[in-house]
PyMOL CGO cylinders between C-alpha atoms (Angstrom):
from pymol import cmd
from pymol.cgo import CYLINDER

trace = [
    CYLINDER, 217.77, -212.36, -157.00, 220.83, -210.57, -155.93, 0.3, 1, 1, 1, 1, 1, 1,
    CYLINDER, 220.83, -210.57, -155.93, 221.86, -208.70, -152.72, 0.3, 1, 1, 1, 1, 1, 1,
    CYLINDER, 221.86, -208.70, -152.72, 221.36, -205.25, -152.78, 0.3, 1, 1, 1, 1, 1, 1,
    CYLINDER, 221.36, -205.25, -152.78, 223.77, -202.22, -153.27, 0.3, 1, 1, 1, 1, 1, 1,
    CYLINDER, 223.77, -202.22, -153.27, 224.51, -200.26, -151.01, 0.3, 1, 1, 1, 1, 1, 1,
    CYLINDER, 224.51, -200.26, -151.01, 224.37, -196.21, -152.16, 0.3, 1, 1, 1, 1, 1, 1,
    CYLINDER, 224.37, -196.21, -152.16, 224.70, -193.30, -149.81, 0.3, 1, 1, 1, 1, 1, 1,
    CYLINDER, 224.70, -193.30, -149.81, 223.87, -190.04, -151.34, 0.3, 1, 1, 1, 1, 1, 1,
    CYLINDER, 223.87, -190.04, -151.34, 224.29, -186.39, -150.24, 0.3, 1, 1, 1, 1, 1, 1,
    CYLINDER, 224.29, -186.39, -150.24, 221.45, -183.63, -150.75, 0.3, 1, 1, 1, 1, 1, 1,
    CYLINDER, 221.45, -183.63, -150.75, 220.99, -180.05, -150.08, 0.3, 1, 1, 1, 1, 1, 1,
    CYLINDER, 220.99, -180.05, -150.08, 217.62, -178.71, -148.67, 0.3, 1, 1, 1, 1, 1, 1,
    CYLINDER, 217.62, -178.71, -148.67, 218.54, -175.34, -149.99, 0.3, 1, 1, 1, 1, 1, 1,
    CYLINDER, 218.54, -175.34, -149.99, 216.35, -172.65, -148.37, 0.3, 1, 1, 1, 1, 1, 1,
    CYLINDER, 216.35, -172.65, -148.37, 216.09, -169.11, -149.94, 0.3, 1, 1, 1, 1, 1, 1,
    CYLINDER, 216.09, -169.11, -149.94, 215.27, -165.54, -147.63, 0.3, 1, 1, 1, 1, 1, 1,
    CYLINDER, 215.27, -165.54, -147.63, 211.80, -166.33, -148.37, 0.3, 1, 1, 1, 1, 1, 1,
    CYLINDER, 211.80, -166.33, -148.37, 211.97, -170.11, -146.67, 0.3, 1, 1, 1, 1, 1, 1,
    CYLINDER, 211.97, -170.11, -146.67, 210.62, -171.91, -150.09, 0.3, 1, 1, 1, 1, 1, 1,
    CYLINDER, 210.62, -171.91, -150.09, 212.74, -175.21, -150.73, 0.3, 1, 1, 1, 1, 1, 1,
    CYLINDER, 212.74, -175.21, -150.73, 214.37, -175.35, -153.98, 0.3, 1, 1, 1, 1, 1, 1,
    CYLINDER, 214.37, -175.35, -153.98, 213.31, -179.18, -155.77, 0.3, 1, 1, 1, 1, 1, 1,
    CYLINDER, 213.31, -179.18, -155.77, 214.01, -179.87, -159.97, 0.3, 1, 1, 1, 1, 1, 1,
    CYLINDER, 214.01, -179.87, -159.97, 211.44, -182.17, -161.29, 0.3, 1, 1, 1, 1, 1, 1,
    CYLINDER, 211.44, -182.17, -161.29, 213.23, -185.48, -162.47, 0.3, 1, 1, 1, 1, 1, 1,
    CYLINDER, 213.23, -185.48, -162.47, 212.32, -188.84, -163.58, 0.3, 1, 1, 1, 1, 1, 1,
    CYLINDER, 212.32, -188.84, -163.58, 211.59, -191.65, -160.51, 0.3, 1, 1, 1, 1, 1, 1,
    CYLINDER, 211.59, -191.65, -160.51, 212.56, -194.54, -162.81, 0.3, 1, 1, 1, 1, 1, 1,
    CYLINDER, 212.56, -194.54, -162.81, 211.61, -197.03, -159.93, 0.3, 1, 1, 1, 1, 1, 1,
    CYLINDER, 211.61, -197.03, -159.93, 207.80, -196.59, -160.17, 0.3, 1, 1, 1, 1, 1, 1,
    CYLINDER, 207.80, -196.59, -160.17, 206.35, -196.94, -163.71, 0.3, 1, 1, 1, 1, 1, 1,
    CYLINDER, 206.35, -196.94, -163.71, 202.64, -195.43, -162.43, 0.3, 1, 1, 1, 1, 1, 1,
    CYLINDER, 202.64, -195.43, -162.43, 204.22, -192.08, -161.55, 0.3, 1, 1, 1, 1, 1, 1,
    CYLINDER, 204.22, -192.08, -161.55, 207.58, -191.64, -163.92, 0.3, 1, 1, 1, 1, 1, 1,
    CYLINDER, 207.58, -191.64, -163.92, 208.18, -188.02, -162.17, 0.3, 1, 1, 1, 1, 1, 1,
    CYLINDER, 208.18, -188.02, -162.17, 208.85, -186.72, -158.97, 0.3, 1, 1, 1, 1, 1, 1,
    CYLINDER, 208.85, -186.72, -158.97, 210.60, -184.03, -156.73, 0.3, 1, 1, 1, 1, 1, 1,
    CYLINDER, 210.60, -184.03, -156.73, 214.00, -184.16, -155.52, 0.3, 1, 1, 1, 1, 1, 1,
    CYLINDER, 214.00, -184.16, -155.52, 216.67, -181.80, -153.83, 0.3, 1, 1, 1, 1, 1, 1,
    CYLINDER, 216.67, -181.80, -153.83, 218.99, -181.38, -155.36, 0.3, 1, 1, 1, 1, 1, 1,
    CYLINDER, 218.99, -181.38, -155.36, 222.25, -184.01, -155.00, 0.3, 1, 1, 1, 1, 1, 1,
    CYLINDER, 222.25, -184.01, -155.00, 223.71, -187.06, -155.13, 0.3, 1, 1, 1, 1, 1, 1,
    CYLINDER, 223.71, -187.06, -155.13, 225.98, -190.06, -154.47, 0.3, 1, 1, 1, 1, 1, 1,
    CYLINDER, 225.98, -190.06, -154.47, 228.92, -190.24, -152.52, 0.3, 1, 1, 1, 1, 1, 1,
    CYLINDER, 228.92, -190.24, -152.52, 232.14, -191.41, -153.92, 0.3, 1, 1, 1, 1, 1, 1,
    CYLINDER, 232.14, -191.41, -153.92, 234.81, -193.46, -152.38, 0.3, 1, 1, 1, 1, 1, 1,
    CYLINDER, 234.81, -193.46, -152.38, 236.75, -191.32, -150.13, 0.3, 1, 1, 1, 1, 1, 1,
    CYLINDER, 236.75, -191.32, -150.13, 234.35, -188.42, -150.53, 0.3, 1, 1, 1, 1, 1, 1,
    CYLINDER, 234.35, -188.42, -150.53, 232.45, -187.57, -147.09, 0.3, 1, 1, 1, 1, 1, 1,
    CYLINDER, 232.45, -187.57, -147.09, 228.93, -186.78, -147.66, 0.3, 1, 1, 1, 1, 1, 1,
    CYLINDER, 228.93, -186.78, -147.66, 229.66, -182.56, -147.05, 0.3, 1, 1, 1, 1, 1, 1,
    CYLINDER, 229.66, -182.56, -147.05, 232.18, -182.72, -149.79, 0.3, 1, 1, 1, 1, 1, 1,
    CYLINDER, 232.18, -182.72, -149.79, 229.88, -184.87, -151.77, 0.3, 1, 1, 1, 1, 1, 1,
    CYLINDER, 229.88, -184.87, -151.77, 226.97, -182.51, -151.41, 0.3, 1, 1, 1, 1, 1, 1,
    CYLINDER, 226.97, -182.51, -151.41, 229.42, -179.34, -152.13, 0.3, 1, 1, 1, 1, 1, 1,
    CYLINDER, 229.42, -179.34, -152.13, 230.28, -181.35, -155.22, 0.3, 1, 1, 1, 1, 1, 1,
    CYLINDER, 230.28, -181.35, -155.22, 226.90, -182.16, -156.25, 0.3, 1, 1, 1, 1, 1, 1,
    CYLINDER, 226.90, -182.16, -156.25, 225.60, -178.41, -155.89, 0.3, 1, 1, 1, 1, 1, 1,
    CYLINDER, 225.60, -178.41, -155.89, 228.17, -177.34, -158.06, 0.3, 1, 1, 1, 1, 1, 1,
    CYLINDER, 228.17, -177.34, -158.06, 227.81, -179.80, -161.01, 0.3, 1, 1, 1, 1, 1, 1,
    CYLINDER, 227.81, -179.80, -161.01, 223.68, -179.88, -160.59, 0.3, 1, 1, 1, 1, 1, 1,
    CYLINDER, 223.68, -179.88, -160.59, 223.51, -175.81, -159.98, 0.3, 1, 1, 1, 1, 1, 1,
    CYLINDER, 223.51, -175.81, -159.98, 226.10, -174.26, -161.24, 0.3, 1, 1, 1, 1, 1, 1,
    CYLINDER, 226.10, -174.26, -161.24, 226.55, -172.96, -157.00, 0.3, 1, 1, 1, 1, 1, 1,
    CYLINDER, 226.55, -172.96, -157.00, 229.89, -173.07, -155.64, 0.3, 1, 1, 1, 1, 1, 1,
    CYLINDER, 229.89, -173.07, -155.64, 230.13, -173.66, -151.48, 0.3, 1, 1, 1, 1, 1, 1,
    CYLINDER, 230.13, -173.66, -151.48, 232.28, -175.31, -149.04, 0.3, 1, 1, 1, 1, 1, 1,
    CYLINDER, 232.28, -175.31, -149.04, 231.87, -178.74, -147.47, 0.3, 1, 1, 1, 1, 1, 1,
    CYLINDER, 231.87, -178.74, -147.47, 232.43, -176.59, -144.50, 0.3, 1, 1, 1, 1, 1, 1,
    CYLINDER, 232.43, -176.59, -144.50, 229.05, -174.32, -145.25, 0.3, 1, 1, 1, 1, 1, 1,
    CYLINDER, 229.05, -174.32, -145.25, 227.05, -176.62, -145.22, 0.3, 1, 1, 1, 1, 1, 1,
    CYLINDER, 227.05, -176.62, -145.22, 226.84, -177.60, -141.06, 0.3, 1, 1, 1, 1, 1, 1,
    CYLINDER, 226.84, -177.60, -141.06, 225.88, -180.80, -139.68, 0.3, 1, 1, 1, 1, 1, 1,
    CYLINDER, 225.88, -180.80, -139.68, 223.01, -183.99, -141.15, 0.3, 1, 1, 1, 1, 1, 1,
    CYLINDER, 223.01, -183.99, -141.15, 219.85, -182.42, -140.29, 0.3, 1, 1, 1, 1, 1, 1,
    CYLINDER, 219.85, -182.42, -140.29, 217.74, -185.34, -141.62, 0.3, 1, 1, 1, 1, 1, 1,
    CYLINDER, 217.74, -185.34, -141.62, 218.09, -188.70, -143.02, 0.3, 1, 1, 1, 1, 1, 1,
    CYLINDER, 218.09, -188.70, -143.02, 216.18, -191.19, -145.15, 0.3, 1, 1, 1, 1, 1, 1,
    CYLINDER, 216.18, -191.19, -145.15, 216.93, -194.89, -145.94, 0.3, 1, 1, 1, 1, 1, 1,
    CYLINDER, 216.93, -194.89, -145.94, 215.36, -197.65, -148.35, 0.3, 1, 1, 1, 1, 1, 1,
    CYLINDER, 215.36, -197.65, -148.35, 215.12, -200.06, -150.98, 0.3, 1, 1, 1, 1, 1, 1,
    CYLINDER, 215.12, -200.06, -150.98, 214.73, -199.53, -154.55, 0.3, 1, 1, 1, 1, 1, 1,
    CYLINDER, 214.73, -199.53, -154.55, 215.50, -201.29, -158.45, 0.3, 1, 1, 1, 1, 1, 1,
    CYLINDER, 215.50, -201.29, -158.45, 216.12, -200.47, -161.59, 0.3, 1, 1, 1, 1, 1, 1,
    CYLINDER, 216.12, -200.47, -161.59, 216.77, -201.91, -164.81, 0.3, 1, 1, 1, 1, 1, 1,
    CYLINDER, 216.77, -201.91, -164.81, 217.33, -205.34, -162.81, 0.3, 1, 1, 1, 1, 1, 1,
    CYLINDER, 217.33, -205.34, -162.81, 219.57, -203.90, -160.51, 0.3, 1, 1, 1, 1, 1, 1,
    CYLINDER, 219.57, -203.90, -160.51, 219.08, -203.26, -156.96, 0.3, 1, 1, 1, 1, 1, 1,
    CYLINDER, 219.08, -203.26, -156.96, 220.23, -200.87, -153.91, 0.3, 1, 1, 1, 1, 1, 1,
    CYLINDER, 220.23, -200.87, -153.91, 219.80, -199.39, -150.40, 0.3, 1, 1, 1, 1, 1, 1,
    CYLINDER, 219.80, -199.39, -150.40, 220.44, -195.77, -150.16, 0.3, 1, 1, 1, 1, 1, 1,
    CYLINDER, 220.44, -195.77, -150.16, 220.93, -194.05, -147.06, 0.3, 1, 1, 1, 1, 1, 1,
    CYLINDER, 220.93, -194.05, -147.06, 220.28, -190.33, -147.74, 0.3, 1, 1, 1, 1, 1, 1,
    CYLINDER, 220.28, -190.33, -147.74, 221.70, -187.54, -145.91, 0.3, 1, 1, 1, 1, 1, 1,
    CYLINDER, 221.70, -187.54, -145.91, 220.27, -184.01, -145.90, 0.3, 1, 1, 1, 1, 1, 1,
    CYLINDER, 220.27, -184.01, -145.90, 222.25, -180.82, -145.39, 0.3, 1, 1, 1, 1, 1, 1,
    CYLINDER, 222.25, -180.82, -145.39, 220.51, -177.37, -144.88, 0.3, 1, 1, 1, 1, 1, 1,
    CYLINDER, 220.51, -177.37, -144.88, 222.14, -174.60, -146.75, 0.3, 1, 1, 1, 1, 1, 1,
    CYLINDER, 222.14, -174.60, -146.75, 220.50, -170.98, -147.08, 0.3, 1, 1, 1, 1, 1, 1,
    CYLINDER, 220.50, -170.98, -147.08, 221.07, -169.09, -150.19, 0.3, 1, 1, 1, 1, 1, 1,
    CYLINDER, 221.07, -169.09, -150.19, 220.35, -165.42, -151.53, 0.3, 1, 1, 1, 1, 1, 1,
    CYLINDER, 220.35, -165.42, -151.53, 217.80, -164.86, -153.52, 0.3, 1, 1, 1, 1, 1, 1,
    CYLINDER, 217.80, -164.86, -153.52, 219.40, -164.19, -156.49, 0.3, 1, 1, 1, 1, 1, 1,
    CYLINDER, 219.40, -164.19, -156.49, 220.41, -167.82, -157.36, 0.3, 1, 1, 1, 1, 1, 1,
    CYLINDER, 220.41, -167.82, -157.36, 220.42, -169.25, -160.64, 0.3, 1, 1, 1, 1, 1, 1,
    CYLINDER, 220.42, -169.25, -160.64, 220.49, -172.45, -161.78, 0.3, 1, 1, 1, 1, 1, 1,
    CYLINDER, 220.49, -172.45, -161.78, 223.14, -173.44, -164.52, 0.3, 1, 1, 1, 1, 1, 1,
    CYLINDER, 223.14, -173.44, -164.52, 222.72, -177.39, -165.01, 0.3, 1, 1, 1, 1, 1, 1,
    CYLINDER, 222.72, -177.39, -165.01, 226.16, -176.98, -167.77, 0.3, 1, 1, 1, 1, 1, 1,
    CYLINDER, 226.16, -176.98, -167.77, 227.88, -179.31, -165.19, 0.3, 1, 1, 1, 1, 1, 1,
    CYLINDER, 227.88, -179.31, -165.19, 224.93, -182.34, -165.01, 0.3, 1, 1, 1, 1, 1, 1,
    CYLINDER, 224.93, -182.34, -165.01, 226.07, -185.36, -167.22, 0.3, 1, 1, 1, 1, 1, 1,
    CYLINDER, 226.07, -185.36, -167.22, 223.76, -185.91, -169.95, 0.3, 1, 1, 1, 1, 1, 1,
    CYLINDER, 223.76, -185.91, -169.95, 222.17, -188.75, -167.77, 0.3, 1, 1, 1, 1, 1, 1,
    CYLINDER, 222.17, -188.75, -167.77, 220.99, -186.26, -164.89, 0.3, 1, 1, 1, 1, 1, 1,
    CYLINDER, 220.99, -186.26, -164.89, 219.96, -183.75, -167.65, 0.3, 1, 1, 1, 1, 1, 1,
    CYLINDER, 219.96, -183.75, -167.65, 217.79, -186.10, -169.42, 0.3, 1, 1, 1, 1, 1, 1,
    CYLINDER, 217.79, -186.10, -169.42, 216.12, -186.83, -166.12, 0.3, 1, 1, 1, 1, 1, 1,
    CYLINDER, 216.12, -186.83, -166.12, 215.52, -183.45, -164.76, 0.3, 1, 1, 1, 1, 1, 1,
    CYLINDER, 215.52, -183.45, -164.76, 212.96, -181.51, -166.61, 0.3, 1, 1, 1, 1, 1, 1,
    CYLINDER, 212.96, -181.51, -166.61, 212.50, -178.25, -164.30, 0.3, 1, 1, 1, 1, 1, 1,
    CYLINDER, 212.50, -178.25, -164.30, 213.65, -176.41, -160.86, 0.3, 1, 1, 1, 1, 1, 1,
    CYLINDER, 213.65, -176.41, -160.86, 211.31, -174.83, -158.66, 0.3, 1, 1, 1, 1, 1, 1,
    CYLINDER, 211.31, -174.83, -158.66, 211.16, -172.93, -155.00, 0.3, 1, 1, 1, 1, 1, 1,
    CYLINDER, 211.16, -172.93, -155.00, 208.29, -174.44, -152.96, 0.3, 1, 1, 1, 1, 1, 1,
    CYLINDER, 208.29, -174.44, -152.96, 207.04, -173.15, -149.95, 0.3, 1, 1, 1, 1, 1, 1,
    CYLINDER, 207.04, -173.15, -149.95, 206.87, -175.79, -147.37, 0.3, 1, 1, 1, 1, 1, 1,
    CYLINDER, 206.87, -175.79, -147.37, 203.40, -175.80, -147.54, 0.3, 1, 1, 1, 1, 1, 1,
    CYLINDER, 203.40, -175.80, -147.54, 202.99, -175.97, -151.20, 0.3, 1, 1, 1, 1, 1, 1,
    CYLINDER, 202.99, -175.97, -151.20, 204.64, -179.39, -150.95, 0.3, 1, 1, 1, 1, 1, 1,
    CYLINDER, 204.64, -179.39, -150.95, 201.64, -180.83, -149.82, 0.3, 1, 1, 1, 1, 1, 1,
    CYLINDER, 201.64, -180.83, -149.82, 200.11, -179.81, -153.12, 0.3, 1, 1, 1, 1, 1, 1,
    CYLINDER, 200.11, -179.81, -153.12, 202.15, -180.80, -155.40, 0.3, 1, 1, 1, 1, 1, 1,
    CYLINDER, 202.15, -180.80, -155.40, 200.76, -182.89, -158.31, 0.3, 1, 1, 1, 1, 1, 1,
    CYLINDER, 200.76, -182.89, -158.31, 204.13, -185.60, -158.39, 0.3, 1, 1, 1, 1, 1, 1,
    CYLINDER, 204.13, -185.60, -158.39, 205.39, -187.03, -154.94, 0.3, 1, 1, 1, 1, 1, 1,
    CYLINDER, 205.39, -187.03, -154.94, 207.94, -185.10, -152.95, 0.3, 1, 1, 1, 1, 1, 1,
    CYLINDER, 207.94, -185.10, -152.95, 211.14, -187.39, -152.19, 0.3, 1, 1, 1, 1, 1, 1,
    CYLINDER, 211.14, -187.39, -152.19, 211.85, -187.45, -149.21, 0.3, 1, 1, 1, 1, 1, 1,
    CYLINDER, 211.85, -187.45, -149.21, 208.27, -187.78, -147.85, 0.3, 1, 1, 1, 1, 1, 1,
    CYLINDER, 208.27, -187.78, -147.85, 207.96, -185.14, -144.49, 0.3, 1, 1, 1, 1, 1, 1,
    CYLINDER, 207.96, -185.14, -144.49, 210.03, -182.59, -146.33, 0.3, 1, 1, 1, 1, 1, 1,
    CYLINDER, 210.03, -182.59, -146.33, 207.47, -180.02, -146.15, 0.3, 1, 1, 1, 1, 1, 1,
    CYLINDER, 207.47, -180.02, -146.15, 206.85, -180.40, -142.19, 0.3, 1, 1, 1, 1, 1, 1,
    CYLINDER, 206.85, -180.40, -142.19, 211.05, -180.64, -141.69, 0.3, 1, 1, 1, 1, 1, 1,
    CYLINDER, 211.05, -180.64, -141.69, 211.74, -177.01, -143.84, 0.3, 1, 1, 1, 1, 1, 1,
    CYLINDER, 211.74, -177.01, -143.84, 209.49, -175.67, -141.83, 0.3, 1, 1, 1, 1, 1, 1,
    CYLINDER, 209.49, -175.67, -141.83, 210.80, -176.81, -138.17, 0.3, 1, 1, 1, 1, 1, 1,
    CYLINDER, 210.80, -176.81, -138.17, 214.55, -175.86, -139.63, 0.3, 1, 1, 1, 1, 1, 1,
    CYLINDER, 214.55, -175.86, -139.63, 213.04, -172.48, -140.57, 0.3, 1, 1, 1, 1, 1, 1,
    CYLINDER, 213.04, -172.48, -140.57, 211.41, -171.70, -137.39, 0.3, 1, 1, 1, 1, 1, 1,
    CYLINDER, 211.41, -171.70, -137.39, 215.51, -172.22, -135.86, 0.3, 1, 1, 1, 1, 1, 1,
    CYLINDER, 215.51, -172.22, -135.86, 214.60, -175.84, -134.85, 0.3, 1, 1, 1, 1, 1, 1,
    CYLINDER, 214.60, -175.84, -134.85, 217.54, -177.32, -136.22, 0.3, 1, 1, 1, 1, 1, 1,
    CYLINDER, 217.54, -177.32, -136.22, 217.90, -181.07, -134.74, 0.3, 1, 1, 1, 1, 1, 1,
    CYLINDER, 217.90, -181.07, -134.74, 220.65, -182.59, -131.92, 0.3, 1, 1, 1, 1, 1, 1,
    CYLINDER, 220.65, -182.59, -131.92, 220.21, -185.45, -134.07, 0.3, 1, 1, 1, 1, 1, 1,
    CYLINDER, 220.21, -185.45, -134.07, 219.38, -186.09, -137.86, 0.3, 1, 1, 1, 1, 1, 1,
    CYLINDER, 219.38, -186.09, -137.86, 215.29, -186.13, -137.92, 0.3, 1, 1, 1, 1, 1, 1,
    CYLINDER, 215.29, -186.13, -137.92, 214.43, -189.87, -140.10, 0.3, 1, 1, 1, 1, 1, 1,
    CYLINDER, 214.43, -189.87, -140.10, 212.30, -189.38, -142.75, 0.3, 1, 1, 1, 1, 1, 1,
    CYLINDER, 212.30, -189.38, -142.75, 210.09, -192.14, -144.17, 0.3, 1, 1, 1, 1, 1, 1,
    CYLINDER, 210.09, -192.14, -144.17, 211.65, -193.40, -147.65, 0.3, 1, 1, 1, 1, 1, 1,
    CYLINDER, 211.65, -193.40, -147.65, 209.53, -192.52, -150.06, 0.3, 1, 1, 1, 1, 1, 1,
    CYLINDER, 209.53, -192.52, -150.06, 208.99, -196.11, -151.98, 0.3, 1, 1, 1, 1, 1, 1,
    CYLINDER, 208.99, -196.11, -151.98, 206.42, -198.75, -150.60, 0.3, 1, 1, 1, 1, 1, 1,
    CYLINDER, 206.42, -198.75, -150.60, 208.93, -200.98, -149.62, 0.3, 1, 1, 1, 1, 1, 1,
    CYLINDER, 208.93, -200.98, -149.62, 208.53, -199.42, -146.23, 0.3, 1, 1, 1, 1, 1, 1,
    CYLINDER, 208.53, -199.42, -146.23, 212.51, -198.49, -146.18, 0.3, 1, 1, 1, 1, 1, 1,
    CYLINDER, 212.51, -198.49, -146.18, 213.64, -201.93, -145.46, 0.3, 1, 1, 1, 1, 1, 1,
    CYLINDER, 213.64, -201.93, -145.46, 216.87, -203.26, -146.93, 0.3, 1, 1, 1, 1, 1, 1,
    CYLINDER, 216.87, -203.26, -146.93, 216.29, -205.74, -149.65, 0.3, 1, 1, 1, 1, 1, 1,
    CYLINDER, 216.29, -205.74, -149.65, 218.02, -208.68, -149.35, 0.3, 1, 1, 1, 1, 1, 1,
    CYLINDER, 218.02, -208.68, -149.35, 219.09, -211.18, -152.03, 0.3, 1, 1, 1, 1, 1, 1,
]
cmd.load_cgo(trace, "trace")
């Protein structure tokens, strides 16, 4: 088996006046038993990119939503782990920004590739504690009890980890 590869992505928990957590439903190739699952919205970072600019770059090609690396403030949570697919495998290390938005967003997925738009089917606002019911998993897992501490104005010192959401228990696989 090969080593692993490494992937560090860049995601948005973008928060609207109401505090409900904006997640598009998309396709969790790594678990055949539950193909779907919620994600905020974002993505990887590219050589030379840091992760603000990559999730100010990812907004605008996912959303359609145009912001500075600059808007975006500091890591407020993180989550790390293993996962394969299609005989390939990687480590992520996920970084979460918060970003409040006005209501009047709209989503305008013209930018996606047609690989991401195959594999997102929906958007949604959630309330943090609609998370807890919603029918596929919620990646990362915790996100519900996080939006609601960064609502409440407890925004971390230090990024908050949050367990990776594959049973692989977020250790780094190793050839």
């Amino acid at each position: 088996m090969s080593a692993a590869t490494a992937r560090a992505t860049a995601r948005v928990l973008l928060v609207d006046p109401a505090s409900r957590i904006l997640l598009y439903r998309g396709r969790l190739l790594q678990v055949e038993h539950r193909p779907y699952a919620c994600f905020t919205p974002g993505g990887g970072i590219d050589p030379g990119e840091s992760a603000s600019l990559a999730a100010a770059r990812e907004l605008r090609e996912e959303l359609g939503y145009a912001v500075t690396p600059e808007a975006l403030g500091p890591v407020v949570a993180i989550s790390e782990g293993g996962w394969a697919v299609g005989g390939r495998r990687f480590f992520s290390r996920d970084s979460y920004f918060l970003l409040r938005v006005d209501t009047g967003l709209r989503v305008d997925t013209s930018g996606m590739d047609e690989e991401e738009r195959e594999a997102t089917d929906r958007f949604q606002w959630w309330a943090p504690p609609e998370l807890d019911t919603c029918p596929e998993p919620v990646v990362p897992r915790g996100l519900g009890p996080l939006v609601a501490r960064l609502m409440s104005g407890d925004v971390p010192a230090a990024p908050v980890v949050l367990p990776w959401h594959l049973p692989d228990g977020g250790k780094p696989l190793r050839g």
